[in-house]
C-alpha positions, 0 to 999 in steps of 0.5 A: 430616202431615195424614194421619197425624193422621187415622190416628191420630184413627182408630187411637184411635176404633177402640181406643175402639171395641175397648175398649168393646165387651170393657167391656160383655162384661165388665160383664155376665159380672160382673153376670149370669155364672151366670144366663148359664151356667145359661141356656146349660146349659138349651139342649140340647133343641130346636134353635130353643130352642138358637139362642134362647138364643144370640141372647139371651146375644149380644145381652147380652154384644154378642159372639158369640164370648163365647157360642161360648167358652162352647157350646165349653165346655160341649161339651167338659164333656159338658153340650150336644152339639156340634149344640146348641153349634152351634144356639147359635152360629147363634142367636149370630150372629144375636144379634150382628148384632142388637146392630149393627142397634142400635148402627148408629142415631144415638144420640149424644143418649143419650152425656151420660145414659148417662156420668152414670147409668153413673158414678153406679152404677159408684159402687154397683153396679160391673158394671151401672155398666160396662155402661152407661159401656161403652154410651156408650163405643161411641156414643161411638167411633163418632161419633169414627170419623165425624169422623175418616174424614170428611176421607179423601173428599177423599184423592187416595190413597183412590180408588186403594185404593177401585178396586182393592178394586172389581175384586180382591173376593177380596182385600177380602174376604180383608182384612175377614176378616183384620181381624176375626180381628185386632182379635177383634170382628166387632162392631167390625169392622162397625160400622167398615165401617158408619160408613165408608159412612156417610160416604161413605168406603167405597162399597156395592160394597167395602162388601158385599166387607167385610161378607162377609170380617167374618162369615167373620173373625168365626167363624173367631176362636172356631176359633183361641180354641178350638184347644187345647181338647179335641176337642167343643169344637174341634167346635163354633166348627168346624162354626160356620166352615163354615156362615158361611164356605160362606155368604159364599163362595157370596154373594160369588160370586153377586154376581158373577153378580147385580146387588145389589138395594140399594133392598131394604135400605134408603135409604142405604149404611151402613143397607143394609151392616147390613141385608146383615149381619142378612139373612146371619144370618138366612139361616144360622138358617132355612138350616143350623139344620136340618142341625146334626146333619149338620155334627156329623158332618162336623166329628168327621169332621175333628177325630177323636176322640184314641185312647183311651191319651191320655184324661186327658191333662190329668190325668196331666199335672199329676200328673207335673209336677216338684217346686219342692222344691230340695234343693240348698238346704236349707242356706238356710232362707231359700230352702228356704222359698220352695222349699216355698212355690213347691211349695205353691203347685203343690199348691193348683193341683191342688186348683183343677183338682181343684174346678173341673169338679165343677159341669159333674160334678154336671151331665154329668159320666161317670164316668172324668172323676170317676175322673181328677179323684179320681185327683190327689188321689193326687199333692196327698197326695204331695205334702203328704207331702214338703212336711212331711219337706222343712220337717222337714228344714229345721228340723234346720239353724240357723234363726231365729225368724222363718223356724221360724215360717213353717214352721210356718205352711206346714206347716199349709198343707200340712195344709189343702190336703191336707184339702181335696184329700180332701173334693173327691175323697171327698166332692164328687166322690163326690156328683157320682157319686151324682147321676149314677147316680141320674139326679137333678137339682137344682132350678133354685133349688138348683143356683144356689145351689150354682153361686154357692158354687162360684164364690166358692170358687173365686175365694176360693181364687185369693186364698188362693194370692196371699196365700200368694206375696205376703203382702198384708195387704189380701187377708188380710182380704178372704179373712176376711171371705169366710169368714164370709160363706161360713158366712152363705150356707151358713146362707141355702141350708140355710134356702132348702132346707128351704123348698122341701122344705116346699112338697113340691119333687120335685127338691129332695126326692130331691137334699135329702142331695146338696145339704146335704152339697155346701153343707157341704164347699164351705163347709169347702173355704173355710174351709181357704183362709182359714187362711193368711191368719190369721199374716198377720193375727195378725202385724199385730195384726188378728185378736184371737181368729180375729176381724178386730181392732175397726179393722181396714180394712172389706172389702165383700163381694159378694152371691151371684152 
């Protein structure tokens, strides 16, 4: 009984644990996410500006497998070569082991502080207030493994473990491996181990075993994250595998063979795990960043390239997806309408698929990824073709007033998303063509406003789709207000833009026509999302004139990312 108290005292700190360290992720991709991006995509020159970028962006995001998701990415969009993801992912895991070091210290004093400065920002500023409570939470967790793992020194079943682990060092480290890979957080998994030497729960010898199996487990979470993806991209955390797992394997075997020179790494267990950990890493840097190239290779060796006829599958793939249109029963207004409504909802999928690369085109796109992009308007005009005769057809049957008007209303949402297919494929992504045969560039200042225009288009488009399926007033409202704070933004870059044409900005004077027309269609593309929340609102009596009705509840809109 005793035990599986401490078990489960145990299971909850490490879930703790778990759960702070993706709070503090979290946090930071809300407060800081397209500055990390722009940062990660400044990164494809030289190798040890690659690797410093990775070290920074893992210490703020406390997980290397965050940054290695994000280098796949943009490997597979073109934006970084799979050697400058891999220089990246080095620079990350060397970032991780940082957050460790740091993390590994007696900071239980700083708990109290960092609750009530959290909370009281979390009140105002909710990305930075998480970071801060996810902090404390960590600190937190790791006191309450110490507590609950103290009790095991005097277990009689430990020791039989402990020793067996001893002699079997394969299978310890096979078990810290498999551990890490499960709970997706080598972070986590090594400060575990930490706090278990520490208090004299896990002795050196094991503790080394465990150390070595968490960084091969922890590369090899990105491989499984990733093995979907398209091939560049599976590259990246591949080649980041080999390195680590060829590491741990050969200084598993070497301590075999040596004696392990403690007294070099510190005065106690836990400091001299952690101290192993960061020499690891520090290794890979200085020992395999110079071999990035190689490993490129070696990796398109083992995940070829997919033959030409399959390029584009992903596109040809949402094109030939089956119409929700069940003409079986259009007989029933009711479920025809759904029907359709099912169908729209199909159709602004594509759009979203059609829109979300354009700010990864606009920076390495080639030219057949902006032809397979521009080719689904085809199947979005299609479809808004049969979604207009289908509702037609409908409308011949016996209806009530309340089913015609919704069918009026998503016909003209068919309208808007037919509309906003034709500036993505005729406008954007024209653009995106254009800078790319020019060779231009924007100015740093210019693509941060694009890119956070970008994203709040395409989170406002995610609200349109759910006030399309669920009706919800509060949604409705928020995607109102987002529409003008939409025409306010676009009015801020237009003025910003005309200031840094007024300094004399090379970048901004070539990209001016480029950036002013992107502004313009990405504020129109919102404004036509916006439209399906306008029955909804009008219905309520919140809109008055395609305003939001004195009254109305107060949305808060956030800031340009």
């Amino acid at each position: 009984m005793q035990f599986s108290i401490i078990l489960l005292h145990l299971a909850g700190a490490v879930m703790l644990l778990l759960w702070a360290v993706h709070m503090v992720r979290k946090g930071v991709e809300q407060a800081c996410g397209p500055a990390l991006r722009d940062a990660l995509r400044q990164a494809r020159g030289a190798r040890i500006r690659s690797a410093g970028v990775g070290t920074v962006l893992a210490v703020l995001l406390q997980s290397s497998t965050a940054v290695a998701i994000l280098a796949a990415g943009f490997a597979a969009s073109g934006m970084v070569s799979v050697s400058a993801g891999l220089a990246i992912l080095l620079g990350a895991d060397l970032g991780s082991a940082l957050v460790v070091q740091v993390l590994s210290f007696d900071l239980s004093w700083l708990v109290p502080a960092l609750i009530l400065v959290g909370g009281a920002m979390a009140l105002k500023f909710e990305a930075r207030g998480r970071i801060l409570m996810g902090v404390a939470f960590v600190l937190l967790s790791l006191h309450m493994i110490g507590e609950a793992t103290a009790p095991m020194r005097q277990s009689t079943l430990l020791p039989l473990v402990i020793s067996y682990l001893r002699a079997d060092y394969f299978t310890a480290f096979a078990a810290a491996a498999l551990f890490t890979w499960l709970i997706h957080s080598s972070v986590a998994a090594i400060l575990l181990f930490v706090t278990l030497a520490a208090q004299g729960v896990l002795p050196l010898e094991v503790g080394l075993f465990f150390i070595l199996g968490a960084n091969c487990g922890g590369a090899l979470i990105a491989v499984w994250l990733t093995r979907g993806d398209a091939v560049e991209a599976r590259r990246v955390p591949l080649g980041n595998l080999i390195f680590r797992g060829t590491t741990a394997l050969a200084a598993l075997f070497a301590l075999q063979a040596v004696t392990f020179p403690a007294h070099l790494f510190g005065a106690t267990e836990g400091r001299q795990l952690v101290n192993l950990h960061l020499a690891i890493n520090l290794v890979l840097v200085i020992g395999c960043l110079p071999f990035t190239g190689t490993m490129e290779k070696l990796a398109t060796l083992l995940i070829p390239d997919r033959p030409a006829a399959k390029a584009g599958e992903a596109w040809d793939l949402m094109s030939r997806r089956t119409s929700a249109l069940d003409r079986t029963i259009m007989r029933t207004p009711g479920l025809a309408l759904a029907s359709a409504t099912r169908e729209l909802l199909r159709v602004g999928e594509v759009v979203e698929v059609m829109l979300r690369p354009v700010m990864d085109f606009f920076d390495a796109g080639t030219a057949d990824q902006i032809r397979q992009a521009q080719k689904l308007d085809e199947e979005v005009n299609r479809a808004h073709t049969e979604i207009k005769l289908y509702i037609a057809e409908v409308n011949l049957g016996s209806m009530s007033a309340a089913e015609a008007q919704r069918g009026i209303e998503l016909t003209d949402f068919a309208i808007n998303l037919e509309r906003a297919g034709d500036i993505v494929a005729k406008n954007l992504l024209v653009l995106t063509q254009e800078l790319r045969d020019k060779n231009l560039r924007f100015s740093r200042d210019g693509w941060s406003e694009l890119a956070g225009l970008h994203n709040r288009v395409m989170a406002n488009m995610q609200l349109a789709l759910n006030v399309l399926v669920s009706s919800d007033l509060e949604s409705a409202r928020q995607l109102v207000v987002e529409k003008e704070q939409m025409r306010r933004l676009e009015r801020m870059s237009h003025d910003r833009h005309l200031k840094r044409l007024q300094s004399g900005m090379p970048q901004s004077i070539d990209t001016s026509d480029i950036h002013l027309e992107a502004v313009r269609a990405l504020k129109e593309i919102n404004s036509l999302m916006a439209s399906v929340a306008y029955p909804l609102l009008t219905q309520s009596g919140d809109l008055l004139e395609s305003r939001l009705a004195r009254g109305a509840a107060e949305v808060r809109a956030p800031a340009l990312a």
